[in-house]
C-alpha positions as CSV (number, residue, x, y, z in Angstrom):
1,X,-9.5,-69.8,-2.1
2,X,-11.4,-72.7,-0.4
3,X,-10.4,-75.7,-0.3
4,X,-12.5,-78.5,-2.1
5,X,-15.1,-80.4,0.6
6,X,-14.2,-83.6,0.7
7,X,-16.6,-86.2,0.1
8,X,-20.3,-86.7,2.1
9,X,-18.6,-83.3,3.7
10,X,-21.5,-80.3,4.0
11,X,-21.2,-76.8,5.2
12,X,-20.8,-75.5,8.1
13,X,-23.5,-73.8,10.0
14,X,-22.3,-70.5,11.9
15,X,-24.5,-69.5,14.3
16,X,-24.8,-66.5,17.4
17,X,-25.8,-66.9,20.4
18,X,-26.3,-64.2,23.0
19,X,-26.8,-66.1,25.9
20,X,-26.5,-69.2,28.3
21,X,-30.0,-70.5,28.0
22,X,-29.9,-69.9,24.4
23,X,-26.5,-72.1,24.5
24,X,-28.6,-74.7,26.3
25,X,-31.5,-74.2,24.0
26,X,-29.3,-74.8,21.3
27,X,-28.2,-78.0,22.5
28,X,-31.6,-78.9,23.2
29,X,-32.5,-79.1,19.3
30,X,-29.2,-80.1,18.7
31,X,-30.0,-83.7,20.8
32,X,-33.1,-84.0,18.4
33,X,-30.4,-84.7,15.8
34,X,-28.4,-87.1,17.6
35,X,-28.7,-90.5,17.4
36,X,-26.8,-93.6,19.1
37,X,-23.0,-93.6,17.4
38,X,-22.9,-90.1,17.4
39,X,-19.6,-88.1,18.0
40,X,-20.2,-84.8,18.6
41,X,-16.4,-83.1,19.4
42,X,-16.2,-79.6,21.2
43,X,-13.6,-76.7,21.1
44,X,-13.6,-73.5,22.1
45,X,-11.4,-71.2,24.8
46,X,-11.8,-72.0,28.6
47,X,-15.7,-70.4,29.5
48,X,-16.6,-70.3,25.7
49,X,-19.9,-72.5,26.8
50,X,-19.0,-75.6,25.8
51,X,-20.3,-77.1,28.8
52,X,-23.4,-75.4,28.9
53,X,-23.8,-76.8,25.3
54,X,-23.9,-80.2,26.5
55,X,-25.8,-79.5,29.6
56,X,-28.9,-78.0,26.6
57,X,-27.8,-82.0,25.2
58,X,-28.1,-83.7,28.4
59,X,-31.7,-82.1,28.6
60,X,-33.1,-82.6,25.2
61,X,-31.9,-86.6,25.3
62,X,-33.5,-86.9,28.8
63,X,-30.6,-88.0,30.9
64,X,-29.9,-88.8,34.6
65,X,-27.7,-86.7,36.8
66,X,-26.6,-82.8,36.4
67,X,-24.5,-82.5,33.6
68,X,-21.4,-80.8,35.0
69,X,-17.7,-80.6,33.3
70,X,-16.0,-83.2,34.0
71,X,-12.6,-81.8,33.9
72,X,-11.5,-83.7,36.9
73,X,-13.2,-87.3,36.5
74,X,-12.4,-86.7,32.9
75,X,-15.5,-88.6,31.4
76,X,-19.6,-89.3,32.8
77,X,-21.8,-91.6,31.8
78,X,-25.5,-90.4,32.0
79,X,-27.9,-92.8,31.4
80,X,-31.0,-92.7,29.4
81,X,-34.5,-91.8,31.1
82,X,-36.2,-93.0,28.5
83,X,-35.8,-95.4,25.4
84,X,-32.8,-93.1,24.2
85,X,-28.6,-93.7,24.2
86,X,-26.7,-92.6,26.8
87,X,-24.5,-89.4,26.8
88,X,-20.7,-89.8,27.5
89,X,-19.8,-86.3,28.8
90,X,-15.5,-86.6,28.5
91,X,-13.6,-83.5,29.0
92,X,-9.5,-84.7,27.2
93,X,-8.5,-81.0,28.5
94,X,-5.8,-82.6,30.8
95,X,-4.9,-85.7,28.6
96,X,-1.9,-84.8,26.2
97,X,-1.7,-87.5,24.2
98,X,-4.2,-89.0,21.5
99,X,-6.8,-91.9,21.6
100,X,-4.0,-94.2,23.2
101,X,-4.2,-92.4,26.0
102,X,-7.8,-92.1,26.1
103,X,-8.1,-95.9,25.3
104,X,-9.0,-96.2,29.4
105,X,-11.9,-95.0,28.4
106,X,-13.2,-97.1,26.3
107,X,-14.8,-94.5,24.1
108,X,-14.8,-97.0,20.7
109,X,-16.9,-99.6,22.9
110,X,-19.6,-96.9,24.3
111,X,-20.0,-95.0,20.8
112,X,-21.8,-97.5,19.2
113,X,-24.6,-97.2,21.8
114,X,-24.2,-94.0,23.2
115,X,-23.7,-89.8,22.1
116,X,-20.0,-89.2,22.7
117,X,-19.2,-85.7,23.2
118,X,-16.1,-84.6,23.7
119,X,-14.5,-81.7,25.2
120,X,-11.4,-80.3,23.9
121,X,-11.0,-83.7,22.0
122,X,-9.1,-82.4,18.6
123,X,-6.3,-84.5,17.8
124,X,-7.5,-87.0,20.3
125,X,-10.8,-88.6,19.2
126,X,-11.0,-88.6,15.0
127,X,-9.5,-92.2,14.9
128,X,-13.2,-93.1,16.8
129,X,-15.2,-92.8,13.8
130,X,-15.2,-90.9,10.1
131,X,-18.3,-89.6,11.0
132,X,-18.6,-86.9,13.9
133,X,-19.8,-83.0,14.5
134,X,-17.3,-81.0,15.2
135,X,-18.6,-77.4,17.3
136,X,-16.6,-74.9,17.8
137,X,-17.2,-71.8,20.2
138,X,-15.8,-68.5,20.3
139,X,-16.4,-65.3,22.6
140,X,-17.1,-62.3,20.8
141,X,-14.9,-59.8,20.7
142,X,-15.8,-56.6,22.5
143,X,-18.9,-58.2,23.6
144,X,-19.2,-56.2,27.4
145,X,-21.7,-58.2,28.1
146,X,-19.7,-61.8,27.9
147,X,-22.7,-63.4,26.4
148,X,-22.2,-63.7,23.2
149,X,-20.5,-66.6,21.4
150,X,-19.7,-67.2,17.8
151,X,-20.8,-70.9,17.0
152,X,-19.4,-72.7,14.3
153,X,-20.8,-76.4,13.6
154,X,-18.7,-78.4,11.0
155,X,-20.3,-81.9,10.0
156,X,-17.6,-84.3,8.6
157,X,-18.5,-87.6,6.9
158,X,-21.6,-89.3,5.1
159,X,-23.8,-89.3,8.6
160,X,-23.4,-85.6,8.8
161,X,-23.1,-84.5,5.2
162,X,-27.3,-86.3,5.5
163,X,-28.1,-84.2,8.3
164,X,-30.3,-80.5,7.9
165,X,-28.4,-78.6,10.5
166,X,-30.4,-75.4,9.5
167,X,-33.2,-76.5,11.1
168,X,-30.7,-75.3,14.3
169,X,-31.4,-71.8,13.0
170,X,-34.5,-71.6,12.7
């Protein structure tokens, strides 16, 4: 049995996608979405796409610079090309502990002006904001090809629960 949604909570939107410029395409009409204050978290095994994901975001929200994971530098800035927010690429993949220790970062100043997503941020980030899309990623199994990925996009809070994500499977 499921348990009840909580409030403003709406489905989630399971999706496949069979390859990397569909990943990126999906990101793409994900950025039309997105708006400044936007927290968009991302899971999924090492090489399950999520940086691909945000590279499709990167694109569709006209940014400057490559969008590359930034496992190493841990967060990029990308500024706006046009009259859009900035994307905050952060990748918490290395960072064991919770928002403390991403407080460096000051993630909770940028949000308001910017689309935070976050890489492997579960258990680090929620504190940021009740609102935030939660995408989740998952190779196929038995897929020989090593294309295809399960996509599961969960909206949480009053922001998302107003949001037509089936407009991403069209």
């Amino acid at each position: 049995m499921e348990a009840p949604a909580a409030p403003h909570d709406a489905a989630d939107l399971r999706l496949t996608v069979t390859s990397a410029e569909q990943m990126r395409e999906l990101g793409r009409e994900l950025a039309k979405l997105l708006r400044a204050g936007d927290l968009v978290m991302l899971s999924g095994e090492l090489g399950a796409g999520k940086t691909t994901l945000t590279r499709g975001l990167g694109e569709g929200l006209g940014v400057r610079g490559a969008v590359t994971s930034p496992t190493f530098v841990i967060a990029r800035v990308h500024p706006s090309l046009g009259d859009g927010p900035p994307l905050v690429h952060v990748d918490a993949y290395r960072l064991a502990g919770g928002l403390d220790e991403m407080e460096d970062l000051d993630l909770d100043v940028s949000l308001p002006d910017s689309v935070v997503v976050v890489e492997w941020g579960e258990g680090k980030v929620e504190e940021l904001t009740e609102d935030r899309l939660h995408i989740t990623l998952h190779r196929a199994v038995g897929d020989t090809t090593d294309e295809v990925r399960h996509v599961t996009l969960t909206p949480v809070g009053e922001r998302w629960g107003a949001v037509d994500l089936g407009v991403l499977a069209a």
